[in-house]
Structures are given as C-alpha cells and as structure tokens.
C-alpha positions as CSV (number, residue, x, y, z in Angstrom):
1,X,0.0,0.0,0.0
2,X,2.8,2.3,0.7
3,X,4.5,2.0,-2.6
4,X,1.4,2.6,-4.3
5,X,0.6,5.9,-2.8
6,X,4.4,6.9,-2.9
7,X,4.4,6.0,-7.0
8,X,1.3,8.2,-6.9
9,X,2.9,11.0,-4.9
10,X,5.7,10.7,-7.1
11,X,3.8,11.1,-10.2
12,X,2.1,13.7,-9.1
13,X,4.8,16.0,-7.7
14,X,6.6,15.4,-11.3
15,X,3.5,16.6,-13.0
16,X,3.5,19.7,-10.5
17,X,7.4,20.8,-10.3
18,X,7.5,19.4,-14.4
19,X,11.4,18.8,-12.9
20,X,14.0,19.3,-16.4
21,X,16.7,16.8,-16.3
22,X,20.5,18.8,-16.9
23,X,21.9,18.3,-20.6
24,X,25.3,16.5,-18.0
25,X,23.0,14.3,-17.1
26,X,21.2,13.1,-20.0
27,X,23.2,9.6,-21.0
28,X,22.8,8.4,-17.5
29,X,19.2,8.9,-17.3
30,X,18.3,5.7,-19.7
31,X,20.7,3.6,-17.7
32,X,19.7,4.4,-14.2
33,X,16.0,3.4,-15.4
34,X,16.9,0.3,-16.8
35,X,19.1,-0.7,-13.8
36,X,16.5,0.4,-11.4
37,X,13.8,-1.8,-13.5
38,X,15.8,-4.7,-13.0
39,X,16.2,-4.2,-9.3
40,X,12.2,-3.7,-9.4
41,X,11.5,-6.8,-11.1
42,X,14.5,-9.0,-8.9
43,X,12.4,-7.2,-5.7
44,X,8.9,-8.5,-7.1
45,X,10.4,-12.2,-7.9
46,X,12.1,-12.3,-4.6
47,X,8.4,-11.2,-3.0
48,X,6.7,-13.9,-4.9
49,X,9.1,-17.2,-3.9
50,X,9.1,-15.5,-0.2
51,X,12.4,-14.0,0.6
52,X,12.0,-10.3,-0.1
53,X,14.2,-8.3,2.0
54,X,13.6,-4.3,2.0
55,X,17.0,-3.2,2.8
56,X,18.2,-6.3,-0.3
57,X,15.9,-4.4,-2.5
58,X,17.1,-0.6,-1.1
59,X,20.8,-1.7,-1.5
60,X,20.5,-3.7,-5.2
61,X,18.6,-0.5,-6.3
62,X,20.6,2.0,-5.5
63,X,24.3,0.1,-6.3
64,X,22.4,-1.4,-9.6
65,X,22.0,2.5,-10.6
66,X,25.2,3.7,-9.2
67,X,27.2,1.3,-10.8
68,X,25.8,1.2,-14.2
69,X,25.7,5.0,-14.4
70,X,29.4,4.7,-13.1
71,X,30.4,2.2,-16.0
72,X,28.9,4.4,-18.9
73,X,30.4,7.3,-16.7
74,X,34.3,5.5,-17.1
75,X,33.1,4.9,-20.9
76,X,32.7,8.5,-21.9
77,X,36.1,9.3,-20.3
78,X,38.1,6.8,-22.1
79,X,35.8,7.5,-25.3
80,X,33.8,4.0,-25.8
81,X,30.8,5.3,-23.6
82,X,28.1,4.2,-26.4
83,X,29.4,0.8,-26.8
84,X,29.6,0.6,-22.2
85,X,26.3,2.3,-22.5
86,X,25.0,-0.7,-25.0
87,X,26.8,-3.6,-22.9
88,X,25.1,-2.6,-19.6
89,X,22.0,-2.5,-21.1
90,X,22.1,-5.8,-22.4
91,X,23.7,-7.2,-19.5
92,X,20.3,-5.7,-17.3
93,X,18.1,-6.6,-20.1
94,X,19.0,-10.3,-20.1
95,X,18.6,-9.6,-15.7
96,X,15.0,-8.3,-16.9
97,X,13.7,-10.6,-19.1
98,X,15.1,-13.6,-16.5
99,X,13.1,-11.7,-13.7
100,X,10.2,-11.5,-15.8
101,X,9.7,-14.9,-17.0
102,X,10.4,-16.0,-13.3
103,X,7.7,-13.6,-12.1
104,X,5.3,-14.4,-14.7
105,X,5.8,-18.3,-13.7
106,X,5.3,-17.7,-10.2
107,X,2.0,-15.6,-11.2
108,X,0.6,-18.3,-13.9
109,X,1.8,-21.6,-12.3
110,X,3.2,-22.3,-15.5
C-alpha cells in the first residue's frame, strides 16, 4: 500500500514541479531506469518465492544504478561510452527478461 501511494505521490509532484533533467545528465538517465527496472522486477520475484528483503531491494537499487551509471560514466572518459552504454543495457536486459519470465511463472503456475 505504501508504494502505491508513494508511486502516486511521485507522479504527481513530477506533474507539479514538471522537474527538467540537466543536458550532464542526460546519457545516464536511460541507464539508471533500466538498472532500477531490473532491481524492481529481482524485488517483485524475490516477494513472490518469499524471501524479499527491503534493505536487499534498497541496497541492489541503488548500487544497480550507481554502478551502471558509473560504467557508462568511465566509458565516456576513455571514449567508448556508447558501446559501455550498449553492454550494460544488455547485460540488465537479459537480468530483466530472467526476472520476468520468473515472475510471470510464479503468477501463472506455468
């Protein structure tokens, strides 16, 4: 109940404040959402086989963003930040789609 009224809250302060992201910012933006989906979807198949942990899930969220951001970060300083930028995101992606079919299992029985 508390993270659907804090996904509301968010959603509505951002359609409120209408926050602009800084142009620095920009490449990491698409990483850190794809990292933080992949934590999301490890925290909901961990809930459904019944071993959830909130501090797990607070610590794999915010070291799965922090450390793909700081791969594509090391990329763009040694000038190969697309091609870090497209190897994280297929390494989370495969994470995802694992996650996903596990959670769709445990949903379907199937």
């Amino acid at each position: 109940m508390f993270a659907v009224l804090g996904l509301v809250a968010g959603i509505v302060l951002g359609l409120l404040l209408q926050p602009t992201l800084p142009p620095v910012l920009a490449p990491y933006f698409p990483i850190a959402i794809v990292a933080a989906l992949d934590a999301i979807l490890g925290a909901t198949r961990a809930y459904l086989e019944g071993n959830f942990s909130d501090r797990v899930f607070l610590v794999s969220f915010l070291s799965n963003v922090f450390i793909a951001g700081f791969i594509v970060f090391v990329g763009d300083l040694i000038g190969v930040g697309s091609q870090l930028s497209t190897g994280v995101v297929v390494v989370l992606g495969i994470r995802i789609f694992t996650n996903a079919a596990a959670v769709r299992r445990a949903i379907l029985h199937a």
